[in-house]
DRENSE-650003 format. One line per field, with one value per residue (C-alpha): residue number from 0; residue in three letters; x, y, z. Coordinates in steps of 0.2 Angstrom, whole numbers, plus 5000, padded with zeros to 4 digits. Each point is the difference from the previous one (the first is absolute). Last residue first. Example, Ala and Ser with C-alpha at 12.3 -4.5 7.8 and 13.67 -1.06 7.14 Angstrom:
<recs>
resi: [1|0]
resn: [SER|ALA]
east: [5068|4994]
north: [4995|4983]
up: [5036|5003]
</recs>
This chain:
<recs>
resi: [458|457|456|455|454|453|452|451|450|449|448|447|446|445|444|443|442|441|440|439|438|437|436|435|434|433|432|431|430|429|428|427|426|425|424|423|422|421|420|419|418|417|416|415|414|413|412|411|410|409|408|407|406|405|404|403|402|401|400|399|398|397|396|395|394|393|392|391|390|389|388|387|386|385|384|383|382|381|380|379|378|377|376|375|374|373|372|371|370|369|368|367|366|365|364|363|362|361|360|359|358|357|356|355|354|353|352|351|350|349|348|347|346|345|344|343|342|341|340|339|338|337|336|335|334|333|332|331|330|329|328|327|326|325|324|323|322|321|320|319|318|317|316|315|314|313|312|311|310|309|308|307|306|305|304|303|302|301|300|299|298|297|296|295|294|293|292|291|290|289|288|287|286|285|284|283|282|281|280|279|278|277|276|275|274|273|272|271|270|269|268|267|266|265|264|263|262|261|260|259|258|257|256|255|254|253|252|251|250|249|248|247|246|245|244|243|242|241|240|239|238|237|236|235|234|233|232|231|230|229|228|227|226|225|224|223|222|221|220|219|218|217|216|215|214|213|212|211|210|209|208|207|206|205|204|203|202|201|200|199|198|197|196|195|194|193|192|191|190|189|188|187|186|185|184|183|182|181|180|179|178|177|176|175|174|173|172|171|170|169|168|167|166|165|164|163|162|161|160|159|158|157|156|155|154|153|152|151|150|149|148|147|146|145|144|143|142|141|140|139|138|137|136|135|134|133|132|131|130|129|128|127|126|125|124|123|122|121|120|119|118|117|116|115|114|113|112|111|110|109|108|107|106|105|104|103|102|101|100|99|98|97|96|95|94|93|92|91|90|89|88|87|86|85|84|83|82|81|80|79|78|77|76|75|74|73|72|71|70|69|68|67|66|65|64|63|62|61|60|59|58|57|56|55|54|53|52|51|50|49|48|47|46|45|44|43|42|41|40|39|38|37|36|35|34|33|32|31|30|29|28|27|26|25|24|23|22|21|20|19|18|17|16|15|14|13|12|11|10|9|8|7|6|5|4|3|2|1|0]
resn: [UNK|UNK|UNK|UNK|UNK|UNK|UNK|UNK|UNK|UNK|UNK|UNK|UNK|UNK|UNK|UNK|UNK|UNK|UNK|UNK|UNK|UNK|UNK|UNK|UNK|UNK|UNK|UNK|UNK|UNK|UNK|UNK|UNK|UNK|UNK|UNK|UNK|UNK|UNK|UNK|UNK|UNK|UNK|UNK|UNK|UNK|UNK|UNK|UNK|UNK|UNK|UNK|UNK|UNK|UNK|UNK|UNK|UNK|UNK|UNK|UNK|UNK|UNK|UNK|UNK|UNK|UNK|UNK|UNK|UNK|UNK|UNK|UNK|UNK|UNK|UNK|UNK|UNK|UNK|UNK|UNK|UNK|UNK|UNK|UNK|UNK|UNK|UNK|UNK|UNK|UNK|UNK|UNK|UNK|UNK|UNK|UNK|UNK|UNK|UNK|UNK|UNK|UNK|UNK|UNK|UNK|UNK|UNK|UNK|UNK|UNK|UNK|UNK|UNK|UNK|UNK|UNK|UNK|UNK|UNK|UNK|UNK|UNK|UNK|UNK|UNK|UNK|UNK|UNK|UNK|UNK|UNK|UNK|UNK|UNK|UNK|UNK|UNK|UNK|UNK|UNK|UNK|UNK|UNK|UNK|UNK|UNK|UNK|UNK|UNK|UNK|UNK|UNK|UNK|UNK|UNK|UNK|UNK|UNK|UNK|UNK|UNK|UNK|UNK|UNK|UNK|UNK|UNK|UNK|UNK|UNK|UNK|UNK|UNK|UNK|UNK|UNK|UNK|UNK|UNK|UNK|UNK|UNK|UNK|UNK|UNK|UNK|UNK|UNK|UNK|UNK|UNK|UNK|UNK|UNK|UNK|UNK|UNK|UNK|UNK|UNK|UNK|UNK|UNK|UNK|UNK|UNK|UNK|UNK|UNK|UNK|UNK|UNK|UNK|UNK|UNK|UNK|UNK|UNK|UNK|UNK|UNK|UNK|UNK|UNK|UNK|UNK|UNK|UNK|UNK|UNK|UNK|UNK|UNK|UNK|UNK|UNK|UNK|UNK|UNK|UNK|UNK|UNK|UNK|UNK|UNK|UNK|UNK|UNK|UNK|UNK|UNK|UNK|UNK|UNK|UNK|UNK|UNK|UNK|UNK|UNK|UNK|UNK|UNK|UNK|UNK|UNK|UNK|UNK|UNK|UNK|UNK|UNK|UNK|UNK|UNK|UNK|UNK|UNK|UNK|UNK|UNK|UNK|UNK|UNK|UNK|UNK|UNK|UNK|UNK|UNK|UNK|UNK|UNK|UNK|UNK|UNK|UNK|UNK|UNK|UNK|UNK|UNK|UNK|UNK|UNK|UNK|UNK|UNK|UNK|UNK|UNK|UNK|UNK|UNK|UNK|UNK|UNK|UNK|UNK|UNK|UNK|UNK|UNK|UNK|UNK|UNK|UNK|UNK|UNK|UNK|UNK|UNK|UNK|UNK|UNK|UNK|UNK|UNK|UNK|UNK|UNK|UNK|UNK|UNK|UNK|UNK|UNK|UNK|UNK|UNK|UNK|UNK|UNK|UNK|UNK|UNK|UNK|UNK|UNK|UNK|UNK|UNK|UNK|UNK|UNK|UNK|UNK|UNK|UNK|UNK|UNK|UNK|UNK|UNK|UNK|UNK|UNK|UNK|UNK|UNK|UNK|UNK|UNK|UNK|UNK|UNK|UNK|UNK|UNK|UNK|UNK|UNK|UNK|UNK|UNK|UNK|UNK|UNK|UNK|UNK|UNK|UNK|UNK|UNK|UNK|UNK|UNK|UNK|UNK|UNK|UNK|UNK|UNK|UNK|UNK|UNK|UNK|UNK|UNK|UNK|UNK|UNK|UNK|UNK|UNK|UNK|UNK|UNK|UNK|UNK|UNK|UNK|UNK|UNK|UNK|UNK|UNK|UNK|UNK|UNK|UNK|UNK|UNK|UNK|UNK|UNK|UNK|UNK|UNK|UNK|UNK|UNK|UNK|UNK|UNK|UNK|UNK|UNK]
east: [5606|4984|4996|5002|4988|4988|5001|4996|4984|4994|5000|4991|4988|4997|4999|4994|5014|5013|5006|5002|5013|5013|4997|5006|5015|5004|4998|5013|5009|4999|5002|5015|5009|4993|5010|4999|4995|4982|4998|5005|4984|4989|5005|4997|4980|5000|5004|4989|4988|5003|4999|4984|4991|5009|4996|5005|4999|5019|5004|4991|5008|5019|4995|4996|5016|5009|4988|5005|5020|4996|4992|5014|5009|4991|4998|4992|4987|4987|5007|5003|4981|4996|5013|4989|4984|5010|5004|4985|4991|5014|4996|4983|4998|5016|4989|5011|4991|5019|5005|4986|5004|5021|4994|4987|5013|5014|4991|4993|5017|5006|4985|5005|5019|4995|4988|4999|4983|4991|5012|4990|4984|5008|5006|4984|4992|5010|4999|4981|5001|5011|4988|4986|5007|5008|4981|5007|4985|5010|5012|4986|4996|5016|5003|4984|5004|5017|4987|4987|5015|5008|4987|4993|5017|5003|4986|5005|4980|5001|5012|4987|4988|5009|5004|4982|5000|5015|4992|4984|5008|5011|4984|4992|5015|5001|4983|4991|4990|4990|5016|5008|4984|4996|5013|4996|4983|5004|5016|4987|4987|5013|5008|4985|5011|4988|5011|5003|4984|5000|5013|4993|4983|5009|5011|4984|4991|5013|5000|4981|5004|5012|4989|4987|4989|4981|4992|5021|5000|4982|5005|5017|4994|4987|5014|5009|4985|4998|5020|4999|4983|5012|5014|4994|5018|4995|5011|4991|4983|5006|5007|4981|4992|5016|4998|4978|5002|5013|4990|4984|5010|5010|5017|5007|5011|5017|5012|5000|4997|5020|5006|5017|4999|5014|4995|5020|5003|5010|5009|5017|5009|5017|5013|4996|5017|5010|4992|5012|4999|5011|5013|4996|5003|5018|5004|4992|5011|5017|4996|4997|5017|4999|4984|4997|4987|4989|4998|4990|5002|4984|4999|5004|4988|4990|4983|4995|4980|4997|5010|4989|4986|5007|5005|4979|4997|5011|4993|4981|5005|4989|4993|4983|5002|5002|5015|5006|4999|5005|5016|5005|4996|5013|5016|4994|5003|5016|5007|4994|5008|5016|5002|4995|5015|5011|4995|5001|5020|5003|5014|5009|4991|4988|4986|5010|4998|4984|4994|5009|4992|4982|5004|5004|4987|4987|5007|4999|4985|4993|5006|4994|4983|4992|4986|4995|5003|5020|5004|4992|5010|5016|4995|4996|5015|5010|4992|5004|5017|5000|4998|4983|4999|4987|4991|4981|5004|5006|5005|5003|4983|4997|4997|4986|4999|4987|5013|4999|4998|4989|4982|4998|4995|4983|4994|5011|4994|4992|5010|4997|4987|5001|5013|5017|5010|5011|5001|5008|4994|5007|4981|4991|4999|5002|5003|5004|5003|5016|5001|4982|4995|5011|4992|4983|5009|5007|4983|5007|4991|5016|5000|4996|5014|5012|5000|5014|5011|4999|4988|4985|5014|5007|5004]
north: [5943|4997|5018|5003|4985|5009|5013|4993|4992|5016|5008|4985|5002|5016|4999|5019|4998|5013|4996|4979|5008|5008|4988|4984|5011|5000|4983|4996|5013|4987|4985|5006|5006|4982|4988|4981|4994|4996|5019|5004|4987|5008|5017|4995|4996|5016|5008|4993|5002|5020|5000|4990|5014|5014|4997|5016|4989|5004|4994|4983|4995|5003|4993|4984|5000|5001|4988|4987|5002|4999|4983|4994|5004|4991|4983|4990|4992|5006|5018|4999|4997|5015|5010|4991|5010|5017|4999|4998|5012|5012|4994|5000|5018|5007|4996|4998|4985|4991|5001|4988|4989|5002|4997|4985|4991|5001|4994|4984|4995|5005|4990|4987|4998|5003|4984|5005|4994|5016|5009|4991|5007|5017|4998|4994|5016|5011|4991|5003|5018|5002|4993|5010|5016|4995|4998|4997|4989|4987|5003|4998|4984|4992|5007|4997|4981|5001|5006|4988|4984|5007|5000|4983|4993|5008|4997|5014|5004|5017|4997|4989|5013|5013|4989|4999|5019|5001|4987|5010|5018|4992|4990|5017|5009|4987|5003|4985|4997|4984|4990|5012|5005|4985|4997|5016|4994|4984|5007|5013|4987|4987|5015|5008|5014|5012|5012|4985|4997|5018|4996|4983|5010|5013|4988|4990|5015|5003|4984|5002|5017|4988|4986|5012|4990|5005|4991|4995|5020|4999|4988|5008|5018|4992|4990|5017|5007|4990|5000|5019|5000|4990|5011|5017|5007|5017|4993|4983|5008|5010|4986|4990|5018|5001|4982|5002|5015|4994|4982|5008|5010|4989|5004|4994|5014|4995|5014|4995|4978|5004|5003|5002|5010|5011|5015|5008|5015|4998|5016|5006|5012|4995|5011|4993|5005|4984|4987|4996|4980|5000|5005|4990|4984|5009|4999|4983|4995|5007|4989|4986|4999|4982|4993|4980|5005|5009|4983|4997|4983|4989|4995|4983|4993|4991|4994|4984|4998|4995|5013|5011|4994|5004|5018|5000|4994|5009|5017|4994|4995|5010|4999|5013|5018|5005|5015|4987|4984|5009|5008|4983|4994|5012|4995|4981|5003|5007|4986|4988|5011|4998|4980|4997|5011|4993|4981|5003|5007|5009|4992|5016|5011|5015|4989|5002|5019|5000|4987|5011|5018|4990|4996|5020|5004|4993|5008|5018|4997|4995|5018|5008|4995|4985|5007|4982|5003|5008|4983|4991|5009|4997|4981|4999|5008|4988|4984|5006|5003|4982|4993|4988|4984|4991|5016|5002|5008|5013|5012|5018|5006|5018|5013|5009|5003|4983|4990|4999|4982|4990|5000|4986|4990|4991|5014|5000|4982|5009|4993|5009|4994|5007|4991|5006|5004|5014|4998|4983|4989|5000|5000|5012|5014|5023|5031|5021|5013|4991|5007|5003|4983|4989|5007|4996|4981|5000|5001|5004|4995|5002|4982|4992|5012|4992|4986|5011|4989|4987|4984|4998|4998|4985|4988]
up: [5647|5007|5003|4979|5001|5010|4993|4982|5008|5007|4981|4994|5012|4997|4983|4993|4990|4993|5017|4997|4986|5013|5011|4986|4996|5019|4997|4989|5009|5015|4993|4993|5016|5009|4986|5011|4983|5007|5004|4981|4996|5012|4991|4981|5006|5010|4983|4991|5012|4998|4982|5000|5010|4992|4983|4991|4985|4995|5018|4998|4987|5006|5016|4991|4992|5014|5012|4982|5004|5021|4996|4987|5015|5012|4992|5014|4988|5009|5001|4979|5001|5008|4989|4985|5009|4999|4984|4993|5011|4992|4983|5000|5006|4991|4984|4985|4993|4996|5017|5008|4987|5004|5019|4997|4991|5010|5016|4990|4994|5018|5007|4990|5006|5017|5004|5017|5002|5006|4985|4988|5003|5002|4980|4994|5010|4992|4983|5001|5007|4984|4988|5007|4997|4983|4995|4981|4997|4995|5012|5014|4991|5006|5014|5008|4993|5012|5013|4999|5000|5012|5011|4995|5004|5017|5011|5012|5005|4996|4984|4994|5000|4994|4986|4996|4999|4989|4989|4999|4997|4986|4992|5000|4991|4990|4993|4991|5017|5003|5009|5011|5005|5004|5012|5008|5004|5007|5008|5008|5007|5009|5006|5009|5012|4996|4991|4988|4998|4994|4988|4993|4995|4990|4987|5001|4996|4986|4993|4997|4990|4989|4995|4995|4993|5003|5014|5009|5001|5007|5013|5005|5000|5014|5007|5002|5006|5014|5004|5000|5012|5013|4999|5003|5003|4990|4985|4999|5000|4984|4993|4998|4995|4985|4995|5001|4989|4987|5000|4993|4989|4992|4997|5016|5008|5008|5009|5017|4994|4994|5020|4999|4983|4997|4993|5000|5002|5018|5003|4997|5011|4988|5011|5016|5013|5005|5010|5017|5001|4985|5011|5014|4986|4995|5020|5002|4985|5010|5017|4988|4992|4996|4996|5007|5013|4986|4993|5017|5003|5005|5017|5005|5013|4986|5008|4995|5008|5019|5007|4993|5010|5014|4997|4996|5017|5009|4990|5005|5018|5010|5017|5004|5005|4981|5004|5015|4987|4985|5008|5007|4983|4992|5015|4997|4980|5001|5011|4990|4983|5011|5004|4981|4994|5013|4996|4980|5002|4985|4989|4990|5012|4995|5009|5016|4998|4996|5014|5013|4993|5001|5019|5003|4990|5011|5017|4988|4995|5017|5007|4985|5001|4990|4990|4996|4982|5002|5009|4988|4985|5009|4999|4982|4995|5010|4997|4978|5005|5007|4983|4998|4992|4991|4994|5003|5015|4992|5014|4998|5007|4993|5012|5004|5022|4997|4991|4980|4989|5015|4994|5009|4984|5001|4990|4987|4992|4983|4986|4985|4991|4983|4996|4999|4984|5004|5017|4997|5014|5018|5009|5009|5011|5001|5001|4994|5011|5006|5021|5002|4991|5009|5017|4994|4995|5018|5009|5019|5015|5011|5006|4986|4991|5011|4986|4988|5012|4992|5000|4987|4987|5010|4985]
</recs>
């Protein structure tokens, strides 16, 4: 396998740390082995060090290979390739001489027969146009996107691209119309607010009963919340020995719980599954075992080792419903559902899709829900369905509007525009952002509000 050879591996040269940059785009974080996450030893397997660390490219997006997988689909080559050219900062000029080759590939992949010789002929290309740019940026010769194109010539590669179901719907131009009417949120008429106590983070709430124990827990996440991480993980271990002295199974599970999330700020991976793991394990409170399993699926997630992964989050659903932490659940079965869209498996990244909407629904937050919806949109985009896209972007402005969340609501839109721009549909791009404007000034974005012109200058 050549998971130490993909384009992710610019980051060597740009002195990136992917996992930090993991972190600041999932607020939440990975190794091991395959086994039932329900029933896992102790010892998680603790190998992630030797990993490159290659699951997000150094500009933040997620790699779309498996390279664990025996064959790889050309859509996934693509993906990965765009997202290169966006990591190395290429400008425009090279963007544009790059997307040109990619635009070939795609359209001979859409072919009832793809031609392999082409395909191969233009992702060379491609590649040589990215290392020239490396080499003169770098002063020094590169071949690193060469090298990986070559390497992927070594494995099965399927040049037939999936079909888009969407490509099959008759009357599309008039569903696009419907879907840029959802797109526009009606007037709020509920105003509701989140009431819920929804407890993402169980250990914030957790007192130990013994007094002793309560002051050294409270001291131990005090230094935590003021960032002083190593005198947290000291006291931790000092609420860990004394819980472990008297018998209090559950307060020790909670400095584990405590202990794997601040090795997971540092990076020590090994040393937070270990920790979360036990957790998992010690507590009697589903909620824990939710956060753990979540956390450990994280983990996995980072590092696209897909079994454990699924495994973690499929268990954070399990107990999360236990606890009734709809919250968690459905950021579990949002993140099951992107998981599976990275390998193109549609029909369970729709089941998983579905699910975390009509959970994300049932709590009543606009909040969840529009962030809900606007992540599933992300993974209809993977999957090349576009309207089902545009359908959850409308639903998603919907919930950011009754919020009064400008921010989001402007993205949204800018999200629903590329997509009318790909349709070759510039008059509804462009009121699509024009609604996006409108809400970037209720901001005080100003890069959001220059990025929106310079779209509506695009067009």
């Amino acid at each position: 396998m050549y998971n130490s050879i993909y384009p992710a591996y610019v980051k060597s040269y740009l002195g990136v740390n992917n996992r930090q940059i993991a972190k600041k785009h999932d607020d939440e974080k990975n190794s091991g082995s395959s086994e039932n996450a329900e029933n896992s030893n102790s010892n998680e397997t603790r190998t992630l060090s030797s990993q490159p660390g290659g699951a997000f490219f150094p500009n933040g997006e997620r790699v779309a290979i498996d390279y664990t997988k025996r064959q790889i689909n050309i859509s996934q080559v693509l993906s990965d390739f765009k997202n290169t050219t966006n990591a190395i900062g290429a400008p425009d000029d090279i963007k544009a001489e790059v997307n040109s080759y990619l635009g070939l590939i795609e359209s001979q992949s859409r072919k009832e027969r793809p031609n392999a010789q082409i395909i191969q002929s233009n992702l060379k290309n491609a590649s040589q146009i990215l290392d020239e740019y490396i080499t003169k940026t770098l002063k020094k010769p590169s071949k690193v996107v060469e090298n990986w194109v070559d390497a992927l010539f070594l494995q099965q590669i399927d040049y037939k691209a999936p079909v888009s179901t969407s490509s099959v719907q008759t009357n599309t131009s008039e569903q696009l119309q419907n879907i840029q009417e959802e797109l526009t949120p009606q007037e709020n008429t509920v105003g509701v607010e989140d009431k819920q106590a929804e407890k993402i983070f169980p250990s914030e709430i957790y007192i130990p009963e013994d007094s002793r124990l309560k002051s050294m827990f409270i001291q131990a996440k005090k230094y935590s919340a003021i960032e002083e991480k190593e005198k947290a993980l000291y006291s931790f271990q000092n609420v860990l020995e004394y819980a472990e002295e008297i018998g209090d199974v559950q307060t020790g599970a909670m400095a584990h719980y405590e202990q794997g999330r601040i090795y997971d700020e540092f990076n020590r991976i090994e040393d937070a599954l270990y920790n979360y793991n036990l957790a998992a394990q010690q507590t009697t409170d589903n909620n824990v075992k939710a956060r753990a399993h979540f956390s450990m699926g994280k983990i996995y997630d980072d590092y696209v080792k897909f079994e454990p992964a699924v495994n973690h989050y499929c268990a954070a659903v399990a107990f999360s419903g236990e606890a009734d932490n709809l919250k968690l659940q459905t950021a579990a079965l949002s993140d099951l559902a992107q998981i599976h869209a990275q390998r193109y498996d549609k029909d369970n990244s729709f089941m998983f899709m579905d699910l975390s909407c009509s959970t994300a629904e049932s709590t009543k937050n606009d909040k969840l829900m529009g962030m809900t919806y606007y992540k599933n949109a992300k993974n209809c985009e993977k999957l090349n369905e576009k309207p089902r896209a545009l359908k959850l972007y409308g639903q998603a402005s919907k919930a950011y509007s009754s919020l009064n969340d400008n921010a989001h609501l402007a993205k949204n839109y800018m999200s629903a525009a590329q997509i009318m721009t790909e349709y070759g549909n510039s008059a509804k791009a462009r009121k699509l952002l024009s609604k996006a404007y409108s809400a970037a000034q209720k901001t005080d974005d100003a890069e959001l509000k220059e990025q929106i012109i310079n779209c509506i200058s695009a067009l």
